[in-house]
C-alpha positions in Angstrom: -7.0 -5.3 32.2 -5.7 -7.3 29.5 -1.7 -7.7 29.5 -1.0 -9.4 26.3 1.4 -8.0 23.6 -0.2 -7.0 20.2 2.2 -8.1 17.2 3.9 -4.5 16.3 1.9 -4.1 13.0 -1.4 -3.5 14.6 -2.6 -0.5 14.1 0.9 1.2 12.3 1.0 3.3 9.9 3.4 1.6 6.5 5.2 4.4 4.6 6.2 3.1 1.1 9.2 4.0 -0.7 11.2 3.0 -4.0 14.8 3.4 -3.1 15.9 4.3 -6.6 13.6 7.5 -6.2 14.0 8.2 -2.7 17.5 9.5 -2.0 20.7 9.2 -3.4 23.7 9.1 -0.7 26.8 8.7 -3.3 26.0 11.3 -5.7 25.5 8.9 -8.9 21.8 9.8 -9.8 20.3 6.6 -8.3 18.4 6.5 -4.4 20.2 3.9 -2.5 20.0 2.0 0.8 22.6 4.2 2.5 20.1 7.3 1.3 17.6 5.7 3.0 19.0 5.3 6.3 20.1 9.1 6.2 16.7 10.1 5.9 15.6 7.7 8.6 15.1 10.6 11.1 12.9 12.3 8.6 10.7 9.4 8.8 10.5 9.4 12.5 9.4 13.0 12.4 7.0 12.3 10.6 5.6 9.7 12.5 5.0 6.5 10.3 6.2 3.0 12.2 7.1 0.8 9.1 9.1 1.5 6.1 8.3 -1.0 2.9 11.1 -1.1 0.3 9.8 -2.1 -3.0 12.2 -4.9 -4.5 15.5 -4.2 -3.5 17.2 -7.2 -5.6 19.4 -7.6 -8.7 17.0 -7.0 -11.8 17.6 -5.7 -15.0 14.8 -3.3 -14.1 12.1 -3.8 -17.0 9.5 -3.6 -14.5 10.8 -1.4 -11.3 12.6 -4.2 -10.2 9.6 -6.8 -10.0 12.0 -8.8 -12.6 14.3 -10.5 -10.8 17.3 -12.5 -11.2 18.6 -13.3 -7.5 16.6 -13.2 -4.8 19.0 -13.5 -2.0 21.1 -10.6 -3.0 20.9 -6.6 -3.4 21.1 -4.7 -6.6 24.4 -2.9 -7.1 22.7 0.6 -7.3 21.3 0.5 -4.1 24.2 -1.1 -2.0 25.1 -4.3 -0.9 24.0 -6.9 2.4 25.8 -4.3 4.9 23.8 -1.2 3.6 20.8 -3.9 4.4 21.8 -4.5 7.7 22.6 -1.0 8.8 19.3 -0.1 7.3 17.5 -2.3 9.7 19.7 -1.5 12.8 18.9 2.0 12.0 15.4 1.6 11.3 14.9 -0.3 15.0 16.6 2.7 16.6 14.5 5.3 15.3 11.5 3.0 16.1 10.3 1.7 13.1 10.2 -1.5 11.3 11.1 -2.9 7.7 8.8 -4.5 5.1 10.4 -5.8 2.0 8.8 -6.5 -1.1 8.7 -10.5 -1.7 7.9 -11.4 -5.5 6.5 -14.8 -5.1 4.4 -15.2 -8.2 7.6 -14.6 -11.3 11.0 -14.1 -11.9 13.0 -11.9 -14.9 13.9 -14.4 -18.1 17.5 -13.8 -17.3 17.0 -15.5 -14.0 19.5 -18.5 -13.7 16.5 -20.7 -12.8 14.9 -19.6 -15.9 17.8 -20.4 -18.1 18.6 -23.1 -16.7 14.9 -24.2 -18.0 15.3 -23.2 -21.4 18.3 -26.3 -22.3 16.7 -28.3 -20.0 14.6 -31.5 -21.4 10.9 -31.6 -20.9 9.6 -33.2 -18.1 12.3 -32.4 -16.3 12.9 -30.6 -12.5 14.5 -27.8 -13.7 12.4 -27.4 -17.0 9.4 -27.5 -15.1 10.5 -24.8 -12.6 8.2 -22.5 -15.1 4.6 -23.5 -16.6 5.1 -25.0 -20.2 2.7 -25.9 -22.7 2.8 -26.8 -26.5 0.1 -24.2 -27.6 -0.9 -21.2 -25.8 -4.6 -22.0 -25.4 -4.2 -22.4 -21.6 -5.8 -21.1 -18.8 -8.2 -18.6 -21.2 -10.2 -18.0 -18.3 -7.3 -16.3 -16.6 -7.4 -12.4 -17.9 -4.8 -10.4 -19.2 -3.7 -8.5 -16.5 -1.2 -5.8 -18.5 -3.4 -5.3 -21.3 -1.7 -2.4 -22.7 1.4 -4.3 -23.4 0.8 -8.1 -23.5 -2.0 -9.7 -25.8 -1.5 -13.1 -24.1 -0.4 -15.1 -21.0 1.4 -16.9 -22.8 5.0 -16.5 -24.6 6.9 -18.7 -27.0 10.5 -19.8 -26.5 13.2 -20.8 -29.6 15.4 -22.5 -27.6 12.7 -24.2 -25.3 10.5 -25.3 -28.2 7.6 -24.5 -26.0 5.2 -21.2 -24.8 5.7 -20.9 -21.2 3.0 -18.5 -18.9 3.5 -15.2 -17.8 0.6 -13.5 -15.7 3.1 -10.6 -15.9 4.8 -9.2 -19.0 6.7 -11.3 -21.1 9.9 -10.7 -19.1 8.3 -12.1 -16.3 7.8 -15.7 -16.5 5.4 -17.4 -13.8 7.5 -20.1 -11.4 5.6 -23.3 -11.4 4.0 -23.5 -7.8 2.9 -27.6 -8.3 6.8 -28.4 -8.9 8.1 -29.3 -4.9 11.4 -27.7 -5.9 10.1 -24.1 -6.3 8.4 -24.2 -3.2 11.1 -25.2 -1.3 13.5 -23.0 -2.9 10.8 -19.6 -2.3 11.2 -20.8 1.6 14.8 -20.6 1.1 14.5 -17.0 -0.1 12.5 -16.2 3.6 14.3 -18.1 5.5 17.2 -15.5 4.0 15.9 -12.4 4.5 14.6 -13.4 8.0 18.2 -14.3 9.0 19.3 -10.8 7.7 16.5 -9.4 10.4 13.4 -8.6 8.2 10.5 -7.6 10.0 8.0 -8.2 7.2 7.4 -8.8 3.4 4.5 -7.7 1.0 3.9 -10.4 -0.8 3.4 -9.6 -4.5 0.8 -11.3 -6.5 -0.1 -13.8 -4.3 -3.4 -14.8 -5.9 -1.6 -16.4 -9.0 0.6 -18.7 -7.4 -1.0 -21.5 -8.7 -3.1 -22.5 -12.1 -6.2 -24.5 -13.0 -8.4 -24.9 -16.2 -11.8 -23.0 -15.7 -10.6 -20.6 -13.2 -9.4 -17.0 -13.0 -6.2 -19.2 -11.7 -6.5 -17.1 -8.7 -6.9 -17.6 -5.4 -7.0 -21.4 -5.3 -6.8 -23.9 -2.8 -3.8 -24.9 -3.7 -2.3 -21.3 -3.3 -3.4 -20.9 0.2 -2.0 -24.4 1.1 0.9 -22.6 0.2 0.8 -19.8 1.9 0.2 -22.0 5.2 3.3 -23.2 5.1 5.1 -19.9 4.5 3.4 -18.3 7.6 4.5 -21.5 9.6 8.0 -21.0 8.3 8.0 -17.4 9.1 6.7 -18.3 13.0 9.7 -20.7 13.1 11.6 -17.7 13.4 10.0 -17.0 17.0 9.8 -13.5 16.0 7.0 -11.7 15.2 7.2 -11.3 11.1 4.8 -9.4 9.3 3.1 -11.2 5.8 1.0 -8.9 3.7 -1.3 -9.8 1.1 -0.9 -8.1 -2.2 -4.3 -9.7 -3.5 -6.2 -7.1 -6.1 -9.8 -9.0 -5.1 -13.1 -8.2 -3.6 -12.7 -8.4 0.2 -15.0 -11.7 -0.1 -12.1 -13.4 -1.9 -9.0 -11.1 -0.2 -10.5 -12.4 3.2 -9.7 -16.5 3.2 -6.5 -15.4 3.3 -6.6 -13.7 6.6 -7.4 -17.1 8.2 -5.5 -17.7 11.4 -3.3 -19.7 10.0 -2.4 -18.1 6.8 -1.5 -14.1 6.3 -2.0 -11.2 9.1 -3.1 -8.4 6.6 -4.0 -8.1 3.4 -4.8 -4.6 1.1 -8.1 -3.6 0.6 -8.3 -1.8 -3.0 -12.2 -2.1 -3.0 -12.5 0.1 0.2 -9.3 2.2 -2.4 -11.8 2.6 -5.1 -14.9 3.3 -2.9 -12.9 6.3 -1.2 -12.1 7.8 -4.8 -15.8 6.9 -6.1 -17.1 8.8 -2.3 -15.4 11.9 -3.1 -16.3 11.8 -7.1 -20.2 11.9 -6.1 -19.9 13.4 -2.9 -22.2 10.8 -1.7 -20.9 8.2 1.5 -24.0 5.4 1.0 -21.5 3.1 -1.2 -18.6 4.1 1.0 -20.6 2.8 4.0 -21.5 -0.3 2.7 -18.0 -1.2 1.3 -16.5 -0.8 5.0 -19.5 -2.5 7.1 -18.9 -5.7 4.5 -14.9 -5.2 5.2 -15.3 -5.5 8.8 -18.3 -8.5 8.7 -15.8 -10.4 6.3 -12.7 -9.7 8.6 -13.7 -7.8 11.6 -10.3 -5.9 13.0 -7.4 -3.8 12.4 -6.6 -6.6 9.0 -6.8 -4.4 6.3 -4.0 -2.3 5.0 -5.4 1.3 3.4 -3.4 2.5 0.5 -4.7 5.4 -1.2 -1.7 5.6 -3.5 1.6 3.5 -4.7 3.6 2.7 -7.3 1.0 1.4 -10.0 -1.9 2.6 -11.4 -4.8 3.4 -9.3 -6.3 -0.2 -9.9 -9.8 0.0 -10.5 -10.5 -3.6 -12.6 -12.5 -5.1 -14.8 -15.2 -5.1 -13.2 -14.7 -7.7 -11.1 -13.0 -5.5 -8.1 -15.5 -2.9 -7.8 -18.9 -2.8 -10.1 -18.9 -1.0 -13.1 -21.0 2.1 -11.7 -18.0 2.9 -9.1 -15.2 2.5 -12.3 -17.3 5.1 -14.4 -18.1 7.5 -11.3 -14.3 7.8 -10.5 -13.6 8.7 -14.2 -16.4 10.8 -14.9 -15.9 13.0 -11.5 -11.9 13.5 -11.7 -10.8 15.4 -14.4 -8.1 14.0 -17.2 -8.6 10.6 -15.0 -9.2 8.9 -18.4 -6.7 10.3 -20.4 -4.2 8.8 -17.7 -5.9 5.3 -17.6 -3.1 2.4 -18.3 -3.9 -1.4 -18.0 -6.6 -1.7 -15.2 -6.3 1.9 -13.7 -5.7 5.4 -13.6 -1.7 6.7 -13.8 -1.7 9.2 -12.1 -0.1 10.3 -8.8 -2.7 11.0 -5.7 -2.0 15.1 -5.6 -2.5 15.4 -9.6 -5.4 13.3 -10.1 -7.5 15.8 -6.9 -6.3 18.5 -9.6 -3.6 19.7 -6.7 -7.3 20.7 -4.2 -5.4 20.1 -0.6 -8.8 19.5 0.7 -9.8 16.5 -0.7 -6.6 15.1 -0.6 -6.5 15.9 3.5 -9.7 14.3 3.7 -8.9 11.2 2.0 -5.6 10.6 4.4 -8.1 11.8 7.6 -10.4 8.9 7.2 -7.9 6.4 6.7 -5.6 7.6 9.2 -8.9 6.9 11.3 -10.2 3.5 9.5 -9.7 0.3 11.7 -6.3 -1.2 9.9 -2.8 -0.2 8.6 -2.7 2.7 6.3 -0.1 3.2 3.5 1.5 6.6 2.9 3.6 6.5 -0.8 6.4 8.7 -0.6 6.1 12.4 -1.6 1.7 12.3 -1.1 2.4 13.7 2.1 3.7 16.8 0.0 1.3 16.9 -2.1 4.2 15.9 -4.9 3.1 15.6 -8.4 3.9 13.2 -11.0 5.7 13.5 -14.8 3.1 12.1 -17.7 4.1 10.6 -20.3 7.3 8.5 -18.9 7.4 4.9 -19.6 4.8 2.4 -18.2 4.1 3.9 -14.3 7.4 5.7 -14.4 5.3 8.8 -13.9 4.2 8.2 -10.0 7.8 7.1 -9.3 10.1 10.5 -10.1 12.8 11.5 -7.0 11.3 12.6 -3.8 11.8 16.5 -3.6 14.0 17.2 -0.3 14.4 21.0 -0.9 15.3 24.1 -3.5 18.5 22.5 -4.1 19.2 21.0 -8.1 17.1 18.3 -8.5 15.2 18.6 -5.3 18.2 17.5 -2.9 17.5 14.0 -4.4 21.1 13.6 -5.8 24.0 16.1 -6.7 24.4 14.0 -10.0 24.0 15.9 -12.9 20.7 15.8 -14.9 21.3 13.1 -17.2 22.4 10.9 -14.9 19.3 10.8 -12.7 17.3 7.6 -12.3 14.0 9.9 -13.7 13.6 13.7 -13.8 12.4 15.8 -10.9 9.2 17.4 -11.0 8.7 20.9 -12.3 5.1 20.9 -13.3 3.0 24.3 -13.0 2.3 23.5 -9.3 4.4 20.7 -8.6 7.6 22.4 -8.5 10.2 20.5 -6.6 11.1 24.2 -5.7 8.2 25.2 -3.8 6.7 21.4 -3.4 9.6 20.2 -0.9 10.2 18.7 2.4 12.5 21.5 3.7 10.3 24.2 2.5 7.2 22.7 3.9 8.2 21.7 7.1 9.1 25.9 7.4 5.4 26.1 7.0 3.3 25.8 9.6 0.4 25.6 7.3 2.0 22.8 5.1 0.4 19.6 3.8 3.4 17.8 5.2 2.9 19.5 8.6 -0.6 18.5 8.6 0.4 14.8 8.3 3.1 15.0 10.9 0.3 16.3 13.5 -2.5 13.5 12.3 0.2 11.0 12.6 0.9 12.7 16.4 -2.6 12.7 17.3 -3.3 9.0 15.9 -0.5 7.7 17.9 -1.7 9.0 21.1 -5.5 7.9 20.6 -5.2 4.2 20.9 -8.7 4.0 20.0 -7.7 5.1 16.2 -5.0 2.3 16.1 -6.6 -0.2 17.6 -9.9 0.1 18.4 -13.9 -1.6 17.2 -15.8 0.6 14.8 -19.1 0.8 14.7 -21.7 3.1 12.3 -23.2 6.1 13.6 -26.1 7.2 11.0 -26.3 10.7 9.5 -28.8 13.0 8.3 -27.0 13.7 5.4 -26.3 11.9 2.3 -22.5 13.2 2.1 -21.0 12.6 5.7 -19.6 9.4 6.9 -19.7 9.0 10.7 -18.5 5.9 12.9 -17.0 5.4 15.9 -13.5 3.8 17.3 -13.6 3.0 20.4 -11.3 0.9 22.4 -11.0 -1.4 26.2 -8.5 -0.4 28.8 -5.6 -2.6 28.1 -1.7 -3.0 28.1 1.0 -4.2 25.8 3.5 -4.7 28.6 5.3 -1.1 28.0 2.2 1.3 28.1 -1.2 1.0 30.0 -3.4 2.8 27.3 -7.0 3.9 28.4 -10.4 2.8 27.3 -11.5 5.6 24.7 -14.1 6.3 22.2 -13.2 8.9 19.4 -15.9 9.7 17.0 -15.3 10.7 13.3 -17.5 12.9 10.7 -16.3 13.5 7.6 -18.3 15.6 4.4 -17.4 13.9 0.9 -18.8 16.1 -1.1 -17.5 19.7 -2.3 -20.2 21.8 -0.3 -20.4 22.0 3.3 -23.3 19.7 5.6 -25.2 20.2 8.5 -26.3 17.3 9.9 -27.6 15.8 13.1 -25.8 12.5 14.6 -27.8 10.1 17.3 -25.1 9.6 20.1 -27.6 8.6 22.8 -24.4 6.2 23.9 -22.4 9.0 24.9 -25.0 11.3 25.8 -24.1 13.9 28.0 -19.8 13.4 27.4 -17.8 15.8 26.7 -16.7 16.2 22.8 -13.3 17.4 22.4 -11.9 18.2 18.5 -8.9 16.0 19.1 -6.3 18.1 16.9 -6.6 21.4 18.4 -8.4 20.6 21.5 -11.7 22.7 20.8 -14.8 22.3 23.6 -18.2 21.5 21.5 -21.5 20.9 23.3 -21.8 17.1 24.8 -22.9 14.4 23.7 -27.0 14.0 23.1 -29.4 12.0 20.7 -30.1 14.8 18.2 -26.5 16.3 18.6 -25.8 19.1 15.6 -22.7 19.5 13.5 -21.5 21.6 10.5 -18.9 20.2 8.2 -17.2 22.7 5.5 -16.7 21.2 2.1 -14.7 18.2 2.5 -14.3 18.8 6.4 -13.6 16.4 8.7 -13.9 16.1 12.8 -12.2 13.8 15.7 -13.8 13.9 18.5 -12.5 12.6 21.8 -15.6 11.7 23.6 -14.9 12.0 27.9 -16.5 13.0 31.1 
């Protein structure tokens, strides 16, 4: 029996959050770090094992905090270095770990860096911390990737006498990756926050860290040269440090940077799309191929599963997903094109189903069950909606809803003071839609999480186990099996087990017969509420409601 220690994110399940929206622990409208840690035992109740904190660093917020001005310091909102480290002491105790947000790619123009720039002459260090050029004609193969607000990557400066590049908005200049100085300084900034006790860091953007003519200016050589040396200076820490890839690609170009050498995980917004696209048509062909390709490219427990965060629903240009899959997504959800903004739909996960629980469970069931990490965004396990026509993707980021109380028990600030207004949509009610109310119902969405996430965490086959394709009779039902070896991590001897999962994507319920001549003659156990169904056998025959979904514990 193998007795080696798997790195803690194997298998966990990452629970994002934006502390301005998440709870507000001195009353002044605005979530904070010290609200964070008082909800910490909320969290372990629920049963997710990492918490990731979008940026949690001075900004003068024109982009949710993705414009920053100091890395190596904490926004005044949210607290100061202390609510940090009580945050991850707390965290550890309740058992979970902490991811923060690492903005590699840009920094806000008031950045000193930046300024500094502007008066400095060309040619120089310090000018050339930031990508200059005398005309903007630069990098045209590189696209435009917030098209509803910027009609170039490029920007002109007064004071600089030059256009300098922004992949981002215009607030957002890029750092210039070919200048030794900024690499060296970005280390600095990890080398920081691992001091402090960091467990991980998403990395943002982390395909346009560096540029070249004729390119996309994504994903280059150069850039995973890079990224080489960042995951040797995270190992220097002799901890184990999780780095996750924020890298909007087709898993044939998200993969190279899974290499051993480079990044442990890396987001899989095909397999995103694919999901959404499955339960549009009700059809699992696409959905099939899209996960046997994941697992050929990078075969493993690698890929983080988001279904929803705090952008759009990225969908592309048709270089993420084809075409056909961008149009069945719009066409099957209804209003999902009046909410498209950029590259995607804006839209929170609950709203965009049309507020129908049973896609929405079905959706969280199969990646709860998918080989990899899956991503819960705060409030989707309450089915919370989302406030159209707010700023830019202010709409999927409004205060999680805690109970009845004014303004959901987010903060006893009064109205105007609030970081965004609660939710009070037909349906969405912050009244009805909270966590106390719904953890009083037996029948909740929310309680329906905290039992997947209790069943997943006892059936190490789900967190860590192979998968492998079980054909179906039926064009709408997806079924594979997870199944896992005997082994230990040094705490727990977990068993060899094999669960098998069926799930119908369409809105009509399947019959359908599975070939499980591997099992044949096992026992089949539904793993959530422990019902017997007949064993195991090559024509074996199973009925799925409309978007239904089975675990089954296969056993003597």
């Amino acid at each position: 029996m193998p007795n080696v220690k798997p790195p803690w994110w194997e298998g966990c399940v990452i629970y994002q959050l934006m502390p301005r929206s998440f709870h507000d622990a001195d009353g002044n409208g605005i979530g904070d770090l010290a609200g964070i840690t008082q909800k910490l035992p909320y969290l372990e109740w629920l049963g997710v094992d990492a918490i990731w904190l979008t940026p949690i660093y001075p900004s003068p917020l024109r982009d949710g905090g993705y414009d920053i001005t100091d890395f190596t310091s904490v926004h005044p909102d949210l607290g100061d270095l202390r609510d940090v480290r009580l945050l991850l002491e707390q965290a550890h105790i309740h058992g979970m770990r902490v991811i923060l947000d690492l903005v590699l790619n840009h920094t806000s123009v008031l950045h000193p860096w930046f300024q500094r720039a502007l008066w400095a002459p060309k040619g120089t260090s310090e000018r050339d911390f930031y990508v200059w050029r005398d005309d903007d004609q630069g990098y045209a193969d590189a696209p435009v990737l917030f098209r509803h607000f910027e009609a170039s990557n490029w920007e002109w400066n007064e004071v600089a006498g030059q256009f300098y590049l922004h992949r981002f908005l215009r607030h957002q200049p890029d750092l210039n990756y070919a200048n030794p100085a900024v690499q060296e300084e970005m280390l600095k900034v990890v080398d920081f926050w691992l001091d402090m006790g960091a467990d991980g860091f998403r990395l943002d953007a982390v395909p346009f860290l560096f540029e070249a003519e004729g390119s996309r200016c994504e994903g280059l050589p150069e850039t995973h040269a890079f990224l080489r040396r960042l995951r040797a200076r995270v190992e220097s820490s002799g901890r184990d440090v999780l780095l996750l890839a924020e890298a909007i690609q087709p898993v044939d170009e998200s993969a190279p940077y899974l290499a051993n050498d480079e990044l442990h995980a890396a987001f899989d917004f095909g397999l995103t799309a694919h999901l959404f696209a499955a339960v549009a048509n009700g059809r699992s062909d696409a959905l099939r191929d899209c996960l046997t390709h994941a697992q050929e490219m990078v075969p493993g427990c690698r890929w983080a599963l988001p279904l929803r965060n705090h952008d759009e629903l990225w969908l592309g240009d048709g270089h993420l997903v084809p075409d056909e899959v961008v149009e069945t997504i719009l066409n099957g959800f209804p209003g999902a094109r009046e909410h498209w903004l950029n590259w995607g739909i804006n839209r929170r996960l609950a709203p965009l189903l049309n507020g129908d629980a049973r896609p929405n469970t079905l959706l969280h069931a199969l990646i709860y069950s998918l080989p990899g990490l899956p991503c819960l965004y705060y409030g989707d396990e309450l089915g919370m909606g989302d406030w159209p026509g707010l700023r830019d993707r202010d709409p999927n980021r409004t205060p999680m809803a805690w109970s009845r109380a004014p303004n959901g028990g987010f903060s006893s600030a009064p109205d105007p003071l609030l970081v965004l207004p609660p939710i009070t949509s037909p349906g969405f009610d912050y009244r009805v839609v909270n966590v106390e109310v719904q953890q009083q119902l037996s029948g909740s969405l929310l309680n329906w999480h905290h039992r997947m996430l209790t069943s997943r965490r006892l059936l190490p086959a789900l967190r860590y186990g192979d998968m492998v394709m079980i054909e179906s009779g039926h064009p709408s039902v997806l079924c594979y099996a997870r199944s896992c070896q005997e082994r230990s991590d040094g705490e727990e001897n977990l068993p060899a087990m094999t669960v098998i999962v069926a799930a119908n994507l369409s809105g009509t319920g399947a019959s359908t017969r599975l070939d499980l001549s591997p099992w044949q003659g096992h026992r089949m156990r539904e793993t959530l509420w422990g019902c017997e169904f007949a064993p195991a056998s090559p024509e074996w025959f199973a009925y799925l409601h409309a978007y239904g979904f089975f675990w089954w514990l296969v056993g003597e």
